[in-house]
C-alpha positions in Angstrom: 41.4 -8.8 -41.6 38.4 -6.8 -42.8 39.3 -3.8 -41.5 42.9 -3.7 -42.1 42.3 -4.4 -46.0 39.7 -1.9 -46.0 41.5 0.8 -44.4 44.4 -0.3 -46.4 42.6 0.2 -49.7 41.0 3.4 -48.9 44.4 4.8 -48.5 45.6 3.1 -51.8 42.3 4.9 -53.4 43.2 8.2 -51.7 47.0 8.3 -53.1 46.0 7.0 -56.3 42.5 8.9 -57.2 42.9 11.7 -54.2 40.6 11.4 -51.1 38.1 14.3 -52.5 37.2 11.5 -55.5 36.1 8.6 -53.2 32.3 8.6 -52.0 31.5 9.1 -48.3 30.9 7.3 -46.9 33.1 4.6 -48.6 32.0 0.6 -48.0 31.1 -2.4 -49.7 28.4 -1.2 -51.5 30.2 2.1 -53.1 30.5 2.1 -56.6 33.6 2.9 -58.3 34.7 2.0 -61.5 32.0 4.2 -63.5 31.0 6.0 -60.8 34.6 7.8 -59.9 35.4 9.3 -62.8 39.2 9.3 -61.8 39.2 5.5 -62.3 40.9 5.3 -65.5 43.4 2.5 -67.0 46.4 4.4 -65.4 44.4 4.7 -62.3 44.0 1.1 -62.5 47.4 -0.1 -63.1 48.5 2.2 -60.2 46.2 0.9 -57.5 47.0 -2.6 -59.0 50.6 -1.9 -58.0 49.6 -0.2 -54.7 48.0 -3.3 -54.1 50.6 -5.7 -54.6 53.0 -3.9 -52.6 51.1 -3.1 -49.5 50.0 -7.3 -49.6 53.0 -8.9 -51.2 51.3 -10.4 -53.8 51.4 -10.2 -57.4 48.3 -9.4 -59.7 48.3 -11.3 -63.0 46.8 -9.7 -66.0 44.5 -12.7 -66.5 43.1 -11.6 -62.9 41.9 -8.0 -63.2 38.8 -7.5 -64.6 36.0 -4.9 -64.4 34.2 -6.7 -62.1 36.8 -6.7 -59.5 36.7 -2.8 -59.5 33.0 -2.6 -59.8 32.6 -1.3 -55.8 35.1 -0.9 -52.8 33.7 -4.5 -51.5 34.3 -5.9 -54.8 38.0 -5.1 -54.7 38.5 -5.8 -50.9 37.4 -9.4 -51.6 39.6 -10.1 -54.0 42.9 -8.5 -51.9 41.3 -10.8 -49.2 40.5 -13.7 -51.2 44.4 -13.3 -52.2 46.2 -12.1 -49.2 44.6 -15.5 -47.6 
């Protein structure tokens, strides 16, 4: 599943943020939230929404945290740790 939620992600980054704001190359160890200054709360709430429509899931507010946008792995573990 690794790959799909990754590639999946990416392309919820690039139609959020646009693909000239994420780092290349972009894996677990890219920063984002700091790092992409793009990232802001509307940016946020949009890839949140992104997120729960490409994996049919919802995101409660008690959930989302700074840490889970902290890198790219950061956030694909959580859509996998949810999506299980």
């Amino acid at each position: 599943m690794r790959n799909s939620t990754s590639t999946s992600l990416r392309e919820i980054l690039e139609s959020v943020l646009g693909a000239q704001a994420l780092p290349e190359p972009l894996d677990d160890e890219s920063l984002l939230l700091g790092a992409v200054p793009e990232i802001d709360s509307m940016a946020v709430i949009a890839v949140l929404t992104g997120i729960e429509e490409a994996f049919g899931f919802k995101i409660a507010d008690d959930e989302v945290s700074a840490d889970m946008f902290e890198t790219f792995g950061s956030l694909r573990r959580f859509v996998e740790s949810r999506a299980a």
